[in-house]
MIFI-322765 format. One line per 3 residues: number of its first residue (from 1); for each residue x, y, z of N, C-alpha, C. Coordinates in steps of 0.001 Angstrom, whole numbers, plus 500000, padded with zeros to 6 digits. Example, Ala and Ser with C-alpha at 12.3 -4.5 7.8 and 13.67 -1.06 7.14 Angstrom:
! MIFI-322765
1) 513190:494310:507800:512300:495500:507800:513200:496700:507800 | 512850:497750:507080:513670:498940:507140:512900:500030:507870 $
***
This chain:
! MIFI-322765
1) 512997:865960:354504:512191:865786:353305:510849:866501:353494 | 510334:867158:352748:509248:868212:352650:507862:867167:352341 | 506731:867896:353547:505747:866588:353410:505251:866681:351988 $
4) 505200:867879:351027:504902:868232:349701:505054:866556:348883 | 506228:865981:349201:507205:865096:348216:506481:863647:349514 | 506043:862519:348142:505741:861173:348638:507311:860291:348734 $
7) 507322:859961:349142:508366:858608:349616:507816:857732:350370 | 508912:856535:350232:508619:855212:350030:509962:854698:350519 | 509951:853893:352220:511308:853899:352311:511589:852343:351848 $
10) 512336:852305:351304:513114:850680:350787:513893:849807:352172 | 512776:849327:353090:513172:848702:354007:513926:847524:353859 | 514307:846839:352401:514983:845607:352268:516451:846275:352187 $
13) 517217:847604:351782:518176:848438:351940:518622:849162:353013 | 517755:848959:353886:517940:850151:355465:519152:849105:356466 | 519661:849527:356700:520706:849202:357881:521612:849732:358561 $
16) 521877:849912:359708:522873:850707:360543:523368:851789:359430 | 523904:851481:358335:525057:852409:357629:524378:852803:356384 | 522876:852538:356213:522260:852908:355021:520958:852973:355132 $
19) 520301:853957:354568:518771:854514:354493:518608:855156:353221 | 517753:854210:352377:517211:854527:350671:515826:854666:350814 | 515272:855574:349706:513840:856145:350103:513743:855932:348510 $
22) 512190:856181:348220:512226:856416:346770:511024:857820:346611 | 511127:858444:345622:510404:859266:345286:510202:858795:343856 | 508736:860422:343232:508182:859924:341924:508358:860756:341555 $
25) 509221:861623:340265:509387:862774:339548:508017:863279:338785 | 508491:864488:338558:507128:864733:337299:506676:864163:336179 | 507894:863473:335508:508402:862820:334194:508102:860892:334451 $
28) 507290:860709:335949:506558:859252:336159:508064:858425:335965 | 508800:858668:336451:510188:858320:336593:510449:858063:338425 | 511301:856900:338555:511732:856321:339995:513018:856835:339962 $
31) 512895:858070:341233:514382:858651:341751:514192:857611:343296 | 515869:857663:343158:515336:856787:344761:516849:857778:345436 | 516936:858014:346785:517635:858586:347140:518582:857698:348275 $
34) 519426:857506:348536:520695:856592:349467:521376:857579:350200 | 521706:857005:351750:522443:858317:352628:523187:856987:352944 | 524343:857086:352986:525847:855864:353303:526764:856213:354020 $
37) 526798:855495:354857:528343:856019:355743:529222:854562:355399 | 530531:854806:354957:531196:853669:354603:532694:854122:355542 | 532839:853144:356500:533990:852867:357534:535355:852961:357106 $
40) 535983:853744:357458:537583:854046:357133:538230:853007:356508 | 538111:852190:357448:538876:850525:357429:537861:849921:356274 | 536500:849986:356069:535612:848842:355755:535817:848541:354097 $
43) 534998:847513:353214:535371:847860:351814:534544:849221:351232 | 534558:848888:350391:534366:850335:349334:533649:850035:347704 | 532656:849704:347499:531479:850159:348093:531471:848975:349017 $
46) 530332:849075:350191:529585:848022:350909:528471:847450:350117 | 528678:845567:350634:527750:844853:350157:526638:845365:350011 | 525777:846308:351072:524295:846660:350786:524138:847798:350005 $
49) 524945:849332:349917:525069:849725:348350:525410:848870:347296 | 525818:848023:347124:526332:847021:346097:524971:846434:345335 | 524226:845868:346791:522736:845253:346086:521966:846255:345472 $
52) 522086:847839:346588:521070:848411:346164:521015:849330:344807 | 522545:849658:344328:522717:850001:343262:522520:848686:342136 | 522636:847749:341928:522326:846863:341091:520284:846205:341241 $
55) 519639:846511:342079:518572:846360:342495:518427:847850:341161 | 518283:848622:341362:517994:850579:340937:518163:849946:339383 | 519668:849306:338952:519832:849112:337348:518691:847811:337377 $
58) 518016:846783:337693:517301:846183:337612:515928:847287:337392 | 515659:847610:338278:514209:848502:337739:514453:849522:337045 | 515404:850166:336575:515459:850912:335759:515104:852598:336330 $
61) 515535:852383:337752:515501:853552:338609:516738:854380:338364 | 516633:855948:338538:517502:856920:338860:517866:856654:340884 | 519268:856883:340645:519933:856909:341845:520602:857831:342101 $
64) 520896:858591:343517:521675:859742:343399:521931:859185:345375 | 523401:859039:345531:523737:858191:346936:524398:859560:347646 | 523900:860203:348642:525045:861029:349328:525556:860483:350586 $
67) 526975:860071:350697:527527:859064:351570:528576:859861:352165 | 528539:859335:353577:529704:860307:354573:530752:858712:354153 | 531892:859142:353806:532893:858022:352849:533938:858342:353551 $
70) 534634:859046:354854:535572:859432:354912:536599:859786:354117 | 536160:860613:353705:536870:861219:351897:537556:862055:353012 | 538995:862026:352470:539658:863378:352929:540683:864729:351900 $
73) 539868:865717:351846:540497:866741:351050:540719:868221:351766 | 541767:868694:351343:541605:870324:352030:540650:871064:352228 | 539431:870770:351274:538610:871749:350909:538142:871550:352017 $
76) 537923:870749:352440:536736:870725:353890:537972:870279:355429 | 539115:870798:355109:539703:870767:356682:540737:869386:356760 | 540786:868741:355597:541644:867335:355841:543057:867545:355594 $
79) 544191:867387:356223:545338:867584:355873:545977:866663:354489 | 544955:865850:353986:545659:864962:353040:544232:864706:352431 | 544880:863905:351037:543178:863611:350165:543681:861689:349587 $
82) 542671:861191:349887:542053:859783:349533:541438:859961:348503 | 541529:858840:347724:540509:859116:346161:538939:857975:346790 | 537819:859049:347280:536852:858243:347532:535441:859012:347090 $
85) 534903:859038:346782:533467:860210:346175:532582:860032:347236 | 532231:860965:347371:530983:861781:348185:529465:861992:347965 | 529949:862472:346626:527859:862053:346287:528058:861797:344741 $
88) 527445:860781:344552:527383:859521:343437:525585:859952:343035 | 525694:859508:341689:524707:859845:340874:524450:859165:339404 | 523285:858666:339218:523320:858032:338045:523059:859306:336694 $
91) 523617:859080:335618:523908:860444:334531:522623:861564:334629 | 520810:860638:334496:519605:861387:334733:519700:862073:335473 | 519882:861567:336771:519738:861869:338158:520605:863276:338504 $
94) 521980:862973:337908:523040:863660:337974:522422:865424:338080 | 521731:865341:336704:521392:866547:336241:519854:867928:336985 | 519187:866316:338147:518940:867501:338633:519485:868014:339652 $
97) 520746:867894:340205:521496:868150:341126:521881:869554:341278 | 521254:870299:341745:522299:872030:342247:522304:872574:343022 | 523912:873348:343145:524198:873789:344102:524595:873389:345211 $
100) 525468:872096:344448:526356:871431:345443:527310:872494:346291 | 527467:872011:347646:528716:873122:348045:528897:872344:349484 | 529442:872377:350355:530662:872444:351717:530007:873516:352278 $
103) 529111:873110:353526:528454:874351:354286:529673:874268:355312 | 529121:875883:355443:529680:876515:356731:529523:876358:357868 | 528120:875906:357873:527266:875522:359561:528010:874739:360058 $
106) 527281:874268:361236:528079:873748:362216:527555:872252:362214 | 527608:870929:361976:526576:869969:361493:526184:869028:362564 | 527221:869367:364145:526965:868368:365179:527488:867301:365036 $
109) 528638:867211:364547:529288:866288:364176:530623:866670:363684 | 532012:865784:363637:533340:866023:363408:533788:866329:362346 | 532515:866681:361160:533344:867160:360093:532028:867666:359362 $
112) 532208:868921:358115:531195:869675:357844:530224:868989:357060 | 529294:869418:356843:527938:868971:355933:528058:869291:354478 | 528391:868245:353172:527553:868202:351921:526245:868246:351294 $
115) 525863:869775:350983:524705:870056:351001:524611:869881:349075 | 523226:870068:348811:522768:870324:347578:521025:869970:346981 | 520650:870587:346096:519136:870424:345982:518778:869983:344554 $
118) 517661:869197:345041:517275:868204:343773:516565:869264:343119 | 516168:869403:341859:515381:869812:341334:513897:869483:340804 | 513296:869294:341673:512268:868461:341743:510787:869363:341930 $
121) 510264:868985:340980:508484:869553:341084:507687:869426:342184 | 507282:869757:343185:506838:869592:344095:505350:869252:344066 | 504772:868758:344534:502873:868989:344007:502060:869500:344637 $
124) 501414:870198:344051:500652:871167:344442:499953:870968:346285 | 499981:872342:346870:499776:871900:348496:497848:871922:348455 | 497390:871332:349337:496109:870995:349406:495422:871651:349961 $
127) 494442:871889:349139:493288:873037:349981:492664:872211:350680 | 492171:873455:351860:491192:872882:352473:490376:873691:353190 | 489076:873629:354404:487694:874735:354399:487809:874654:355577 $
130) 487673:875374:356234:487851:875800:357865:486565:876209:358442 | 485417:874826:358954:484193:875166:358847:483994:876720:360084 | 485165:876956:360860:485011:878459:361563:484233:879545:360791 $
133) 485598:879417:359524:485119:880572:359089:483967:880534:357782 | 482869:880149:357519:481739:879758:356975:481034:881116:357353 | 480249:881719:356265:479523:882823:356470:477920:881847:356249 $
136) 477757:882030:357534:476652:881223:357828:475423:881910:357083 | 475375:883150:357142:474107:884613:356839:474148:883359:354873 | 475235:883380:354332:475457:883341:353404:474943:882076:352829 $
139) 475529:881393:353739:475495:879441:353477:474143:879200:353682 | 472855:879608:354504:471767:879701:354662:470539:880274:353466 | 471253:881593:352952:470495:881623:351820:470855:880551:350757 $
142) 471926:880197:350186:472108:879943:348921:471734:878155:349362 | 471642:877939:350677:470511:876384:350640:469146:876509:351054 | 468785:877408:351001:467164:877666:350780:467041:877831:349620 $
145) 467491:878515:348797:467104:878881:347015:467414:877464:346478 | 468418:876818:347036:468696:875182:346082:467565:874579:346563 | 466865:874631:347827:466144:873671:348137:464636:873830:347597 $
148) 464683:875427:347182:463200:875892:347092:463350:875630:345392 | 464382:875573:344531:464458:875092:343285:464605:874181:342763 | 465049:873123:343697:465291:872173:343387:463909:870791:342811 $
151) 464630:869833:342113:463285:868806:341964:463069:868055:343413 | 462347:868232:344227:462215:867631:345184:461106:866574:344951 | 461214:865410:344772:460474:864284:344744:459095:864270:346220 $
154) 458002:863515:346414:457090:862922:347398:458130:862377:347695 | 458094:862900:349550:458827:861809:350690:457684:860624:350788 | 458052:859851:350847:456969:858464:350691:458074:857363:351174 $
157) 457538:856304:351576:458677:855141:352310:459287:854446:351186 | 459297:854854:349625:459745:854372:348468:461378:854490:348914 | 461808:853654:348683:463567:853636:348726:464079:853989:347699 $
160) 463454:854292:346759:464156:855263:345373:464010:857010:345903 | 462591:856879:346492:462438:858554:346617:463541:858899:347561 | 463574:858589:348652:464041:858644:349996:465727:858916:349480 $
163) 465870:857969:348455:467480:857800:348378:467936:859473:346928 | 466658:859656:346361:466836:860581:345215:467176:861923:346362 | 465926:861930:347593:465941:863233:348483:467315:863298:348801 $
166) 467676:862215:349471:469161:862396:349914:470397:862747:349563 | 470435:862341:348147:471459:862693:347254:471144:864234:346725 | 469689:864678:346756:469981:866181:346432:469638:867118:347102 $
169) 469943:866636:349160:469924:867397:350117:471362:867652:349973 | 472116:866457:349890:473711:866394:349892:474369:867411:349246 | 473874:867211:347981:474696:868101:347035:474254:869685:347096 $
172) 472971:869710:347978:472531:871844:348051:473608:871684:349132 | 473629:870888:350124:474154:871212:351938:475573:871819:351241 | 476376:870458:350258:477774:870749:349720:477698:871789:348855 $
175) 477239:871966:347782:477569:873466:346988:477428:874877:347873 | 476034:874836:348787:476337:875973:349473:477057:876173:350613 | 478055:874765:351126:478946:874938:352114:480449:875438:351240 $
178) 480390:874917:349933:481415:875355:349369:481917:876792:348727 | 480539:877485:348487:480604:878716:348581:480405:879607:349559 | 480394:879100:350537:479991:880325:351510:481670:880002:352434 $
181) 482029:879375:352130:483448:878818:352925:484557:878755:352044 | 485351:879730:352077:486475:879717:350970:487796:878931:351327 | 488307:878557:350230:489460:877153:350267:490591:877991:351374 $
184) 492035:877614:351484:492641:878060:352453:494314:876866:352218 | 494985:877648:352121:496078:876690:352176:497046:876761:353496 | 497160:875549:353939:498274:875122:355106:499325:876072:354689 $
187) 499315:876539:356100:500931:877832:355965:501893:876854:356490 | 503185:876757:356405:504046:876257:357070:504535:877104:358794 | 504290:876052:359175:504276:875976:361043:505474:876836:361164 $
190) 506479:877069:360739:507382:877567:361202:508388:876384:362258 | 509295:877075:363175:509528:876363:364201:509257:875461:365356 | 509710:874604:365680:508464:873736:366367:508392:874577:367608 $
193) 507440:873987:368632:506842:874540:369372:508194:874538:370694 | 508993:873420:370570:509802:873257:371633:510901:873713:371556 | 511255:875353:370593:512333:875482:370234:512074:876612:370903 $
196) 513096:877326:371688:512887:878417:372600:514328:879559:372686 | 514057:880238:373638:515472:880881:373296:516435:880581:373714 | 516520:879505:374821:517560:878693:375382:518695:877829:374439 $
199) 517391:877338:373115:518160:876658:372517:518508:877664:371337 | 517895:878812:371326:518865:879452:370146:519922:880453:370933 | 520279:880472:372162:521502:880907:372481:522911:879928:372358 $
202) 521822:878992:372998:523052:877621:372548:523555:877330:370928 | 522577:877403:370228:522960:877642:368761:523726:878398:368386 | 523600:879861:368730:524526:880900:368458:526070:879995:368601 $
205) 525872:880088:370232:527206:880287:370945:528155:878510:370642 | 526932:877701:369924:528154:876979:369359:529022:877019:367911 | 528146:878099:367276:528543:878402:365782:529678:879208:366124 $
208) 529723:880037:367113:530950:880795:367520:531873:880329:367959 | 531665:878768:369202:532951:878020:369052:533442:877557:367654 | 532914:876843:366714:533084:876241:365944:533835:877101:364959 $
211) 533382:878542:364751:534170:879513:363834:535635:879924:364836 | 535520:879766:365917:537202:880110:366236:537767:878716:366271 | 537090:877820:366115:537727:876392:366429:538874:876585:364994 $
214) 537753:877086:364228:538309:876421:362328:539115:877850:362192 | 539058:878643:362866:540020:879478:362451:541491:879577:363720 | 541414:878927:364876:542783:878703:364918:543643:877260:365271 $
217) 542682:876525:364480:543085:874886:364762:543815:874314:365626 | 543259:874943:367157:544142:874483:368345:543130:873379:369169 | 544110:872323:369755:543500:871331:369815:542462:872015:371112 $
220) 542663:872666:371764:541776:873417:372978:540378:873893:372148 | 540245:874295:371633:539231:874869:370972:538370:874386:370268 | 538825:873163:369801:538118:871532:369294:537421:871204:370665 $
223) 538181:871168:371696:537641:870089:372446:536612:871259:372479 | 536756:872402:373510:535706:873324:373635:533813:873064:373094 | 534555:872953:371672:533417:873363:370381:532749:871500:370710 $
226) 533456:870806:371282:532685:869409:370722:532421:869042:372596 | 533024:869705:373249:532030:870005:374704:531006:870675:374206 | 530680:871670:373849:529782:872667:373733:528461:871948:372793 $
229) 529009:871000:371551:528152:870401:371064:527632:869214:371246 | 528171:868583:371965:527469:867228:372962:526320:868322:373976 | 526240:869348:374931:525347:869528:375800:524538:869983:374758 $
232) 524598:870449:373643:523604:871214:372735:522539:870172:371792 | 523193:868854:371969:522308:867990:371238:521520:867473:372392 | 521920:867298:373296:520899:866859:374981:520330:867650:375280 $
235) 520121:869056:375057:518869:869805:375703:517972:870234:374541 | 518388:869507:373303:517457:869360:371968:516418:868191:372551 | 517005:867323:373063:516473:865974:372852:515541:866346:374029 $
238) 516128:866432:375056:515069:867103:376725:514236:868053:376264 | 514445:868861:375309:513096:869814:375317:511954:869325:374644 | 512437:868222:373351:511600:867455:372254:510554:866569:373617 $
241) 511519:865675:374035:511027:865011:374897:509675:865943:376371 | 510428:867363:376866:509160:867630:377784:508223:868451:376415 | 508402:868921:375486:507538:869591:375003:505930:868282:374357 $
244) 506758:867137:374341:505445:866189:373815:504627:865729:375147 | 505757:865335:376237:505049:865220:377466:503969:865999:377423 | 504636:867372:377895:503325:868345:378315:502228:868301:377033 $
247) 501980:867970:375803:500876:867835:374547:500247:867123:375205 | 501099:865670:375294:499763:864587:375884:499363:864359:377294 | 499934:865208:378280:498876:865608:379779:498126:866164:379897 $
250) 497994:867430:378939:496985:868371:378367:495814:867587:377600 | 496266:866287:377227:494898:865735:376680:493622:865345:377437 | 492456:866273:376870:491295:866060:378676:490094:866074:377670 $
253) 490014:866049:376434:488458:866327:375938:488728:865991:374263 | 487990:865712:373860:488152:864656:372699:488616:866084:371484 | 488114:867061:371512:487986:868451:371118:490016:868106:371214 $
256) 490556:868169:372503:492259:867990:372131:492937:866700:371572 | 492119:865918:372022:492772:864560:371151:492308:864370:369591 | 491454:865269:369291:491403:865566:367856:492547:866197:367226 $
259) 493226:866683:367676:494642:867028:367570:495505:866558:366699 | 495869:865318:367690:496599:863996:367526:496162:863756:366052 | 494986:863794:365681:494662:863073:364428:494934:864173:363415 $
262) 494833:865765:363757:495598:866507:362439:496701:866305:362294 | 497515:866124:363357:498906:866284:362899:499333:865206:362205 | 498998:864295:363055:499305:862460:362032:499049:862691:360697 $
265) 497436:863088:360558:497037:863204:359176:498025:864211:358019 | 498463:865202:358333:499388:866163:357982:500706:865364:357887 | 500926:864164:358094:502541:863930:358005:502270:862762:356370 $
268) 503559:862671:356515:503573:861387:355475:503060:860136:354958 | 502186:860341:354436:501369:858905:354500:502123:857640:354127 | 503103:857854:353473:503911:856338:352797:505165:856069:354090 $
271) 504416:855732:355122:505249:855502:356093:505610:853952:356079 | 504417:853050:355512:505586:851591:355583:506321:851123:354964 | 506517:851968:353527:507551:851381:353169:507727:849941:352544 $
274) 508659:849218:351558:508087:847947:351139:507924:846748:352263 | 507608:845962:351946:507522:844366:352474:508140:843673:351620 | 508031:842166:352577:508544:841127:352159:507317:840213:351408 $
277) 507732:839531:350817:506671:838735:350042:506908:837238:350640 | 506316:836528:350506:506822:834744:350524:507837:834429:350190 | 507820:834438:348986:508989:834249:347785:510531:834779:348276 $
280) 510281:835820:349591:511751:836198:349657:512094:837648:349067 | 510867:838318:347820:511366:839352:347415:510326:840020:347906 | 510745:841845:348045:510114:842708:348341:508963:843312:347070 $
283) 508273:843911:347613:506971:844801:346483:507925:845996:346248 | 507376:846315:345184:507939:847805:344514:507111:848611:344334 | 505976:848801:344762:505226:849925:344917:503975:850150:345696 $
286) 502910:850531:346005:502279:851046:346997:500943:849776:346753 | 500692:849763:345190:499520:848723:345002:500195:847266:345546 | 501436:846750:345389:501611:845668:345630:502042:845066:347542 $
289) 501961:846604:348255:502219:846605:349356:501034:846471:349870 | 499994:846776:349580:498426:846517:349997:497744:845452:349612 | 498317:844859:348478:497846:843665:348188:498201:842393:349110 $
292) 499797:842887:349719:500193:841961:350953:499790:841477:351856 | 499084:843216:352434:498335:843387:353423:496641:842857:353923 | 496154:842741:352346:494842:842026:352240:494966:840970:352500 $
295) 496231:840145:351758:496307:839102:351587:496845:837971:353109 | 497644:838928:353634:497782:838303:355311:496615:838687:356244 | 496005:839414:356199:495060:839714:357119:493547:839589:356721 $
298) 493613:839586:355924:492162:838594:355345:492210:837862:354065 | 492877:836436:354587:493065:835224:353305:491704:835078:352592 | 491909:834984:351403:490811:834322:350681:490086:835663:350233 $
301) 490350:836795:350543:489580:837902:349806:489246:837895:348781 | 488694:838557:348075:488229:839072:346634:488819:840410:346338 | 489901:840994:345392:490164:842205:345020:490068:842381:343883 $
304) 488927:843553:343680:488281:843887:342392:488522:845452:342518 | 488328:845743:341049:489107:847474:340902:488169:847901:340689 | 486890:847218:341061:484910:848288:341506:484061:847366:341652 $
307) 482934:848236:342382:481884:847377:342772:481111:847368:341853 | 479537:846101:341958:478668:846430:341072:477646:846119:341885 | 476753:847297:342619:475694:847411:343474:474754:847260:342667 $
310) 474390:846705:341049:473064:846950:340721:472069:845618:341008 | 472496:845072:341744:471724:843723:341810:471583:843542:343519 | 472173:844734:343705:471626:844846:345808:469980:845030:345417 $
313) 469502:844522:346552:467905:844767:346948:467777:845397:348563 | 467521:846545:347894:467206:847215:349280:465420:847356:349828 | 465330:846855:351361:464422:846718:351791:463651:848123:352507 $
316) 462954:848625:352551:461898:849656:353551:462218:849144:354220 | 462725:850116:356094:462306:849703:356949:461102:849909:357578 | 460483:848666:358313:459239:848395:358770:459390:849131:360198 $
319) 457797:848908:360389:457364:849385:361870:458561:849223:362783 | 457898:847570:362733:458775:846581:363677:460365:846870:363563 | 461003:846880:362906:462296:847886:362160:462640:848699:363279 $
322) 462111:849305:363161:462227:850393:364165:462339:850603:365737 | 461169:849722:365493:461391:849144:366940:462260:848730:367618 | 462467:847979:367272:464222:846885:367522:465194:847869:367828 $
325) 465533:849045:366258:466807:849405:366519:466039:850503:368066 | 465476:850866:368463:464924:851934:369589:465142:851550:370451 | 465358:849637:370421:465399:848975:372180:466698:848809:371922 $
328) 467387:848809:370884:469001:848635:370889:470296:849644:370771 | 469520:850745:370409:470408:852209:370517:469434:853289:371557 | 469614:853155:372653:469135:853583:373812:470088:855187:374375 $
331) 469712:855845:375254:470842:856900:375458:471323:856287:376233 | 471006:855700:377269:472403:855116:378227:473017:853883:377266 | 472600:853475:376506:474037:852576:375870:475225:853591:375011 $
334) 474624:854761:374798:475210:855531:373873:475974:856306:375120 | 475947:856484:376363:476491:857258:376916:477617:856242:377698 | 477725:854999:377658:478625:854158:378042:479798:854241:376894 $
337) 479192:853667:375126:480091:854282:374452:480858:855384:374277 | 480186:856207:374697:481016:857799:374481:481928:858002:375932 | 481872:857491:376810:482751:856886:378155:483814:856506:377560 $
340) 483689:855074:376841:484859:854182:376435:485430:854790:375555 | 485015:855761:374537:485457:856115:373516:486761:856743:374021 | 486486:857909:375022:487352:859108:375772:487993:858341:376825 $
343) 487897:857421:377151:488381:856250:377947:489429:855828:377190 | 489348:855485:376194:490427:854797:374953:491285:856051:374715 | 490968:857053:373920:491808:858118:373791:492512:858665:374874 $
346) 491995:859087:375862:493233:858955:377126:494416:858049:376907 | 493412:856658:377328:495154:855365:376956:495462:856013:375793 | 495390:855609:374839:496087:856310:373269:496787:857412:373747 $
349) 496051:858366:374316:497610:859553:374122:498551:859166:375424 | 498483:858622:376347:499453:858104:377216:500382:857153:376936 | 499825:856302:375548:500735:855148:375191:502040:855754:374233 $
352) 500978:856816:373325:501850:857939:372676:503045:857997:372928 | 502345:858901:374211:503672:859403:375042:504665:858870:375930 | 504345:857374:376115:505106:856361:376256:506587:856269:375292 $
355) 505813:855714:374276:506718:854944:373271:507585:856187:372880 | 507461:857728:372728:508156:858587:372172:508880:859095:373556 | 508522:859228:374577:509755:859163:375820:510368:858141:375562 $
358) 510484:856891:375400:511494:855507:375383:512129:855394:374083 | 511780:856265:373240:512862:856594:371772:514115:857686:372322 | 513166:858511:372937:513709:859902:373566:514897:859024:374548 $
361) 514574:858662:375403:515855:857381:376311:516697:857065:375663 | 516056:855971:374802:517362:855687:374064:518362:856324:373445 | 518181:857391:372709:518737:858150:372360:519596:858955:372976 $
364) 519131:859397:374644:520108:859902:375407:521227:859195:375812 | 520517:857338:376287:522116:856628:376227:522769:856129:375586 $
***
C-alpha cells in the first residue's frame, strides 16, 4: 500500500486468515479492503468474512475481498475447476477495479498471484524545505528590508509589545525563509538499501526455475523451483535483518538518530487502527479512536474543539524572575540533560533493534 493512501486497519476483523484495512476515496466514501485465505476443507464463507461483510452493509461501506479460496481452474495450472470466487466486490467498489489478470511472476508460494488496481485518487505528495539548500545571501536581505519596514513597536517590558515584536519577527524570519528556500518533493527511495546483487541473482535464477517448472510439469523441477524458493525467502529475511542491525550500531550522535525520526515520520501515520470500547464495540474512525485514548489515559478530561485564551493574564517577568530561573537552568544541569538525552537514544535505537531482530527470528522458525 503506497504511503500516498491513509488506512485504517480494522483490528476487530484481523485474524490468522484475514486482514481488512479501510481507506477514504475522493467521493468521502468508505472503501475497506479484505485479503482471505479460506481452507480447502473449511466452510465457505468463514465466520469472520461473514461478520465483516455484514459489519461493511451496516455502515454503508464499499468492499472489495481478494481471497486465496483454493479455487481451482486451468487458467492458472489446476487440473480441474471448483465453483469458488477469488476476488469479491461490492457493485461501487466493483467498478474501480482494473486490470484484473493471473501474473506470470513467481509469488513464493504454490500457486500464482491475482493481481489488479484500484482506481483510486491518490493525494497530493507533500512539500517540503531543505534548510541545506537556503540561499542565505538571499534570506538575509529580504529579512532586513521586512525588518527595516516593518511596524516595529518600543521594546519596553509591556507584554503586549514584547508579544506584538514576536509575532512580527516570526512572520519576516518565515516569509523570508520561505522564499529564499524553495519547496521540494520526496522522490521515491527506490529499492531498499538491503537489496543487493546477491539477491537479484537469486531472483533471476528462481524465475527461471519456475518458467521451466510450468513449462515441463515434471515433478523434479517443482521440487527444484520450491528448493530454490525456500533459500530465496531466508536470505531476504538475513539481509532485512543485518541491513537494520548495521543502521542501529552506526547510531553514535543525535545528528544519526535523527534519522530514526524521518523515516518513522515518512511512514503511515494510521498505524493503530480501531479499538475496543467498553460496551464491547469498536470506533469507526480516527476522532473516536482518540477520544478512547483521552479517555483511558487521562479520566475526567475536558474535550473541546478550541481554546479561549482571552481571559489568561499574563504576568512581566520580574527581576527576581529571573533570578530563580538563572539558579535553576545552569550549564552543568543542561549538560547532564543533554547526557541523558543521547543516553536514552542509544537505548532507543538498541531496543529498536531488538524487537525487529526477534520479529526477524520468528519468522525464520
Amino acid at each position: 500500500m503506497p504511503n500516498t493512501i491513509t488506512t485504517t486497519l480494522l483490528n476487530q476483523f484481523c485474524s490468522r486468515d484475514l486482514t481488512a484495512v479501510t481507506i477514504h476515496t475522493e467521493n468521502n466514501t468508505t472503501l475497506v479492503l479484505a485479503s482471505v485465505y479460506m481452507p480447502s476443507d473449511g466452510e465457505t464463507p468463514t465466520r469472520e468474512l461473514a461478520e465483516l461483510v455484514q459489519h461493511c452493509e451496516t455502515q454503508d461501506w464499499e468492499l472489495i475481498i481478494a481471497a486465496d479460496c483454493n479455487a481451482h481452474h486451468p487458467l492458472w495450472g489446476s487440473k480441474d475447476t471448483n465453483k469458488r470466487d477469488i476476488t469479491l466486490a461490492t457493485h461501487a467498489a466493483a467498478n474501480l477495479i482494473a486490470g484484473w489478470h493471473v501474473s506470470n511472476e513467481p509469488s513464493l508460494a504454490d500457486h500464482r498471484r491475482v493481481c489488479f488496481q484500484i482506481q483510486h485518487k491518490q493525494k497530493d505528495p507533500d512539500l517540503y524545505r531543505n534548510p541545506r539548500k537556503t540561499d542565505i545571501s538571499r534570506y538575509t536581505n529580504l529579512l532586513t528590508k521586512a525588518l527595516s519596514d516593518g511596524p516595529v513597536t518600543d521594546v519596553t517590558l509591556s507584554t503586549n509589545n514584547i508579544d506584538l515584536n514576536v509575532a512580527l519577527l516570526t512572520k519576516s524570519m518565515l516569509n523570508s525563509y520561505h522564499s529564499a528556500c524553495p519547496t521540494s518533493i520526496s522522490k521515491d527511495p527506490g529499492k531498499s538499501s538491503w537489496w543487493g546483487p546477491e539477491l537479484e541473482r537469486l531472483r533471476k535464477g528462481l524465475r527461471t526455475l519456475f518458467n521451466h517448472a510450468k513449462n515441463t510439469r515434471t515433478t523434479e523441477a517443482w521440487d527444484k523451483y520450491k528448493i530454490a524458493q525456500k533459500h530465496y525467502k531466508k536470505r531476504i529475511r538475513f539481509r532485512r535483518t543485518e541491513s537494520w542491525h548495521n543502521f542501529c550500531s552506526n547510531i553514535d550522535s543525535t545528528n544519526q538518530a535523527a534519522r530514526i525520526k524521518k523515516i518513522l515520520s515518512k511512514g503511515n501515520p494510521n498505524l493503530l487502527g480501531t479499538l475496543k470500547k467498553a460496551d464491547g464495540t469498536y470506533t469507526n474512525n480516527d476522532k473516536e479512536t482518540c477520544e478512547i485514548l483521552l479517555e483511558t489515559h487521562f479520566p475526567g478530561c475536558l474535550m473541546t474543539s478550541g481554546l479561549d485564551w482571552s481571559d489568561e493574564h499574563h504576568n512581566t517577568p520580574t527581576t527576581l524572575d529571573w533570578e530563580i530561573a538563572n539558579k535553576i537552568v545552569t550549564a552543568d544541569r543542561m549538560g547532564v540533560i543533554s547526557e541523558t538525552l543521547l543516553n536514552y537514544s542509544h537505548a532507543l535505537a538498541k531496543q529498536l533493534h531488538k524487537s525487529e531482530n526477534d520479529i526477524w527470528q520468528s519468522d525464520l522458525s
